[in-house]
C-alpha positions in Angstrom: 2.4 -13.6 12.9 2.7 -10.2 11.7 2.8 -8.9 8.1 6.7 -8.3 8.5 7.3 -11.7 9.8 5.7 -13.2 7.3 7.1 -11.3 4.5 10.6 -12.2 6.1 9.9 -16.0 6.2 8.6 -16.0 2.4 12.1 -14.2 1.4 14.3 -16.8 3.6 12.3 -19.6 2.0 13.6 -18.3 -1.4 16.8 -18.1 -0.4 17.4 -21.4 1.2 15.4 -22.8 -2.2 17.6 -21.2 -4.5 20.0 -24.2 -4.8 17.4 -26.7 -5.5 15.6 -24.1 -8.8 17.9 -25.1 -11.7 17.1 -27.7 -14.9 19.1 -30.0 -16.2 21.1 -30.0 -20.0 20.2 -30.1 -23.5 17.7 -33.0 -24.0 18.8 -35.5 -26.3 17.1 -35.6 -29.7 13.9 -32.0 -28.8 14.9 -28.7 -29.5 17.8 -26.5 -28.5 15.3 -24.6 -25.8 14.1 -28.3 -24.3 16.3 -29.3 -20.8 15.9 -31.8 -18.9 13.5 -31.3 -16.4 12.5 -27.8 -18.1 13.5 -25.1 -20.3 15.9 -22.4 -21.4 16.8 -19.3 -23.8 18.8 -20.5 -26.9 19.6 -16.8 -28.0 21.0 -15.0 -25.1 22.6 -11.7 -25.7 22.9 -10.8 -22.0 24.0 -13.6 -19.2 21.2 -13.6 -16.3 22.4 -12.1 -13.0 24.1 -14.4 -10.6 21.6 -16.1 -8.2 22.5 -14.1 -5.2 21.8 -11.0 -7.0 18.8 -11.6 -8.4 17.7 -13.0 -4.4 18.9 -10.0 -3.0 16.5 -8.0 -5.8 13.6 -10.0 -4.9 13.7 -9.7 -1.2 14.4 -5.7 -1.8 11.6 -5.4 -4.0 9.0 -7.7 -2.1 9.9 -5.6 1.6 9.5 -2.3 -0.5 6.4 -2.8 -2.0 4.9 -4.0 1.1 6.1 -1.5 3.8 6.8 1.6 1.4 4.7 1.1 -1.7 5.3 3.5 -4.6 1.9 5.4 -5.9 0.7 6.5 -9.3 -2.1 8.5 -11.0 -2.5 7.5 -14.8 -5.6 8.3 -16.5 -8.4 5.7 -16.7 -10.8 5.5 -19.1 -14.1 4.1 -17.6 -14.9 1.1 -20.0 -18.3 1.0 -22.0 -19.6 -2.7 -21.3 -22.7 -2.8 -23.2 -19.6 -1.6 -26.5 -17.2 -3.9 -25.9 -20.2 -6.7 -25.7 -22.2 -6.1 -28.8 -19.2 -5.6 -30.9 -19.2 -8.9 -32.9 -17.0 -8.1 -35.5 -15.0 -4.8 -35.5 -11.0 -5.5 -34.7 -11.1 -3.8 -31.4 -8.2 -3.4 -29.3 -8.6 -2.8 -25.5 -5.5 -2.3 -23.0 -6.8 -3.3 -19.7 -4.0 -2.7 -18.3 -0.2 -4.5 -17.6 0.2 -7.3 -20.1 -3.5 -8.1 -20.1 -5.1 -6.5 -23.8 -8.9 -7.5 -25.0 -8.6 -8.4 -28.4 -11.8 -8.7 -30.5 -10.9 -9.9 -34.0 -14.0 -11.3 -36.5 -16.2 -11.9 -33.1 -14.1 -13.9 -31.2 -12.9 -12.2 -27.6 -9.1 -13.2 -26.6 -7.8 -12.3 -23.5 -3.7 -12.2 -23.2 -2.8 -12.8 -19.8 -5.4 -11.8 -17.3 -4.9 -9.9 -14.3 -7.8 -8.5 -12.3 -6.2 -9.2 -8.8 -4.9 -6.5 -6.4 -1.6 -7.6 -6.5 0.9 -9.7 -8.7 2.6 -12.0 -6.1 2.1 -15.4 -4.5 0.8 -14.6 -1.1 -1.9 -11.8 -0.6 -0.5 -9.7 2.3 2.7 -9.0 0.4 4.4 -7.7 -2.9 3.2 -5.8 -5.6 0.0 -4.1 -5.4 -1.8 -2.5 -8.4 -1.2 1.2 -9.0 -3.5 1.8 -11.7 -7.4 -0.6 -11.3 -8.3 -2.5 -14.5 -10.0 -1.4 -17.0 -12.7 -2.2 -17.8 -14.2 -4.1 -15.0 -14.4 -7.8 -15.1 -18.1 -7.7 -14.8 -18.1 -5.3 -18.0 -16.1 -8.2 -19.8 -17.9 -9.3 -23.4 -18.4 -13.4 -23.7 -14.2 -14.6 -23.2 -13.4 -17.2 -26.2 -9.8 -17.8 -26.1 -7.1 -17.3 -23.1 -3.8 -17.0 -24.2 -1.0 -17.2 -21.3 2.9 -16.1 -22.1 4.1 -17.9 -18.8 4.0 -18.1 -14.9 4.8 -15.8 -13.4 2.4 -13.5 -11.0 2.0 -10.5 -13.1 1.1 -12.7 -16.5 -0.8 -15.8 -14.7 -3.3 -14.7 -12.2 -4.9 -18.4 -10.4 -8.2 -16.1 -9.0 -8.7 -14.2 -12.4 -8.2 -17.7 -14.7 -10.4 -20.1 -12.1 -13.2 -16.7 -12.5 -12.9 -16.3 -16.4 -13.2 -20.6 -16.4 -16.3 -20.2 -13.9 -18.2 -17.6 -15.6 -17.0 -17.4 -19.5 -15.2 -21.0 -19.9 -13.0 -19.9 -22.6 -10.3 -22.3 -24.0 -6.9 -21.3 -22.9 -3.6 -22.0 -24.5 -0.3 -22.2 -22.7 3.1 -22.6 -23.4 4.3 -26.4 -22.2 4.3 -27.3 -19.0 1.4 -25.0 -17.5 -1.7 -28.0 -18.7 -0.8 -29.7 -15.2 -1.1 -26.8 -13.5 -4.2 -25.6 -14.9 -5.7 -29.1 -14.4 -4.5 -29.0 -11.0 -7.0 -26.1 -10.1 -9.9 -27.5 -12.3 -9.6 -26.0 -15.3 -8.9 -28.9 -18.4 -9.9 -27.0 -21.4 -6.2 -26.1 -22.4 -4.0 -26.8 -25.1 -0.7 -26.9 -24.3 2.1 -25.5 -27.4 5.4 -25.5 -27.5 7.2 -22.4 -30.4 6.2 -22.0 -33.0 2.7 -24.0 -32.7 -0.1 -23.3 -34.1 -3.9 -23.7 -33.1 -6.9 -22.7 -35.4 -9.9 -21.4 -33.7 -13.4 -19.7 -34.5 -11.3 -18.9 -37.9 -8.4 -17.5 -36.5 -5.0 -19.1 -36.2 -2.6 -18.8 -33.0 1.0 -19.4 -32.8 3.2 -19.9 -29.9 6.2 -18.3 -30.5 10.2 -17.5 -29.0 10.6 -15.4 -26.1 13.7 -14.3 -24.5 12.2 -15.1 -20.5 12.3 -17.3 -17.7 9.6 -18.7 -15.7 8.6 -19.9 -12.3 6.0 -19.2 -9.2 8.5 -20.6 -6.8 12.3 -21.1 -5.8 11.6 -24.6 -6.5 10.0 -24.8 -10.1 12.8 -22.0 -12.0 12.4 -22.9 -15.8 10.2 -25.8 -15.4 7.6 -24.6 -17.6 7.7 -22.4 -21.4 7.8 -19.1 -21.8 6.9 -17.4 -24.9 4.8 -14.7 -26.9 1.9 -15.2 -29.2 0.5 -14.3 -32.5 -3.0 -14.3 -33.7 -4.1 -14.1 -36.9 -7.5 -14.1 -38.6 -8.2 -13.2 -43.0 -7.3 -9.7 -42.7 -5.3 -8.9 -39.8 -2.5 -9.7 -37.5 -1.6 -9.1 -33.9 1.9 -9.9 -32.0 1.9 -10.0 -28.2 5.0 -10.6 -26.8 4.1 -11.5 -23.7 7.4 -10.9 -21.7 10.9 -10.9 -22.9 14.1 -9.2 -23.2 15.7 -8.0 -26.5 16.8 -11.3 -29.3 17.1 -12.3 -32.3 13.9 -14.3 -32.2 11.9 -10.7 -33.3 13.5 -11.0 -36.7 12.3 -14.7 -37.1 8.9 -14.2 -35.6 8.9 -11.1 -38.2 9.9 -13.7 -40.9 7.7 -16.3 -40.7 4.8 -15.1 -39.7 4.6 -10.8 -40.3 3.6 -8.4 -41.1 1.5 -7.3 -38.0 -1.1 -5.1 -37.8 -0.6 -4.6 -34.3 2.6 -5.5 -32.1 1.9 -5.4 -28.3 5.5 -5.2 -26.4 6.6 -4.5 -23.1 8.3 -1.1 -22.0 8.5 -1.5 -18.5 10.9 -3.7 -15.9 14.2 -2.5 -17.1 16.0 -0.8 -13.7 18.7 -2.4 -12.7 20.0 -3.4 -15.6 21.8 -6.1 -14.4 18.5 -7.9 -13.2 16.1 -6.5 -15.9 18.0 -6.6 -19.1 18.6 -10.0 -19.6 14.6 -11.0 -19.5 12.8 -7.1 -20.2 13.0 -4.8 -23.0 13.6 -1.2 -22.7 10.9 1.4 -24.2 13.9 1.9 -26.8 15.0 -1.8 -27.4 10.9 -2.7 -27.5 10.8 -0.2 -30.7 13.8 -1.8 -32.4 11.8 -4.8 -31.6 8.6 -3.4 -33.7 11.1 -3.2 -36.6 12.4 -6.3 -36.1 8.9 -8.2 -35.9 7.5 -5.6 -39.0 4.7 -4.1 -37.0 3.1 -1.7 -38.5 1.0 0.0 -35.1 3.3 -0.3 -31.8 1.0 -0.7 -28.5 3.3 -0.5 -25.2 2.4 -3.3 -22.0 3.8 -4.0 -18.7 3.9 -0.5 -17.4 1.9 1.4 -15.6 0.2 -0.9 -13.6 2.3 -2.6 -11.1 5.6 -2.1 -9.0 8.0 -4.3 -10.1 11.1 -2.6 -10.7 13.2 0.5 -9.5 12.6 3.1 -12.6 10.1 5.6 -11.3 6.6 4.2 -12.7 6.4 6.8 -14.9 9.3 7.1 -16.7 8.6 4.4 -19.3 6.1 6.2 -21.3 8.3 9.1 -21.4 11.2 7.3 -22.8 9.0 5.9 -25.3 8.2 9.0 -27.0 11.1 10.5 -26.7 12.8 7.4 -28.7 9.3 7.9 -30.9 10.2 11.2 -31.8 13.7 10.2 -32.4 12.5 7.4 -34.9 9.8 10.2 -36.3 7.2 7.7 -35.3 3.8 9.4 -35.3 0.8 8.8 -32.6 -0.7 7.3 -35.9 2.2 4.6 -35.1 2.8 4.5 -31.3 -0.5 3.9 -29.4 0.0 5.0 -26.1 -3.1 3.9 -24.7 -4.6 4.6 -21.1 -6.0 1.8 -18.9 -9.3 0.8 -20.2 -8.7 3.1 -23.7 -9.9 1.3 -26.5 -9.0 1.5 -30.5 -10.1 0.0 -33.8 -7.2 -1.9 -35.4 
């Protein structure tokens, strides 16, 4: 079967699964985001597109980025291994590259979703391919201590980089609910499994699942099945917010609230074209700086641009809007990290 045939068979199978992707109501006596049979947002300020849209995007996007794949020269910085290992207490931040940062904090190495593959997508001959290689290499990697996944999807939950990182650094991982089965399913058990606004100390530092404005799924069968969220970590004398994934909500004041200030708030800038697909689960450059206010970060670090193809502003424009919104706010570079893949900074 050729490439195109089998791209075409993937996007019929998501459109004849559509019907069967939806969760049930409000579960009786759990939290206002708990369905039955899954989960959903509780603070929507745009309605998601209808399902025919958003099928019509998919297919679009998965043909284009196969057959006539966009291209992209960012800067890389070439990572310094032999640095990133022997640094065993410095708060080091390093952006590897799409929503996946290295986080040293008082000499534990996090990982926020890990993404070393070639392409985010669940077959290998078909959707998006990296534009921009990680940074640094995986090999290059210091000792991994704790995973921390925002949700399912391709881009954010990588099965080859997570089943590598529990081969060769056996980290723990922590997950929204929902994702422990999977994880156990490819041989992987040491994961704790939070729902918001859970918290889990380790090696001295305390995470906390928190809201995010999302969806999830790695099928047209599984839609909302499993959590979404963001995550914070903090250790005695600094704080980091990584939001993971997520359109503009309320939930940035109460994550602000009740658990900022942060040192360092990591939020996405990319995904936002068309607006009728993007804006109800990804935040704008602009909406992600409101969001810095919102959360009281003090040092804004943009994700989820730059690295893969996933929506239909050109790849470059995010960073561009950023700082002209930056400028707007009189945010300094002292402010608004704009780092290159594999660029590294103390927090």
């Amino acid at each position: 079967m050729t490439i195109r045939a089998r791209v075409a068979v993937v996007a019929l199978t998501a459109v004849l699964a559509a019907s069967c992707s939806s969760v049930g109501g409000p579960k009786p006596g759990a939290p206002a985001h708990h369905r039955i049979g899954g989960y959903a947002n509780v603070d929507s300020l745009t309605p998601p597109p209808p399902t025919w849209t958003r099928l019509r995007f998919f297919v679009a996007r998965m043909l284009s980025t196969t057959f006539a794949p966009r291209t992209a020269s960012f800067p890389v910085v070439v990572g310094d291994g032999p640095a990133l290992r022997d640094n065993h207490g410095d708060p080091m931040l390093t952006w590897v590259g799409h929503a996946t940062l290295l986080v040293q904090l008082d000499g534990v190495n996090i990982l926020t979703d890990p993404q070393w593959s070639r392409r985010a997508s669940p077959v290998s001959f078909a959707g998006p391919a990296r534009v921009t290689p990680p940074a640094p290499r995986f090999e290059d990697l210091p000792p991994i201590h704790v995973v921390v996944i925002s949700h399912d999807h391709y881009d954010h939950l990588d099965r080859a980089t997570v089943k590598r990182l529990a081969a060769t650094h056996r980290p723990k991982f922590l997950v929204p609910l929902g994702l422990k089965a999977w994880f156990a399913d490819i041989g992987i058990d040491d994961v704790d499994e939070l729902d918001w606004w859970d918290a889990r100390p380790l090696r001295g530092l305390t995470f906390t699942c928190v809201p995010a404005q999302h969806f999830s799924g790695r099928t047209p069968w599984d839609r909302n099945r499993r959590l979404w969220s963001g995550w914070t970590i903090a250790g005695p004398t600094r704080r980091l917010y990584f939001a993971g994934d997520t359109a503009y909500f309320g939930g940035f004041k109460e994550i602000g609230a009740r658990l900022g200030p942060f040192d360092v708030a990591a939020i996405p800038i990319g995904a936002y074209l068309p607006s009728v697909i993007m804006k109800p689960s990804h935040t704008s450059p602009e909406e992600a700086l409101t969001a810095l206010a919102d959360v009281r970060g003090r040092i804004f670090v943009p994700i989820h641009w730059g690295t893969f193809d996933l929506a239909d502003e050109p790849l470059d424009e995010p960073p561009r809007r950023l700082q002209a919104e930056a400028r707007r706010l009189n945010l300094g570079a002292d402010r608004v990290w704009l780092l290159r893949h594999g660029e590294n900074r103390s927090w």
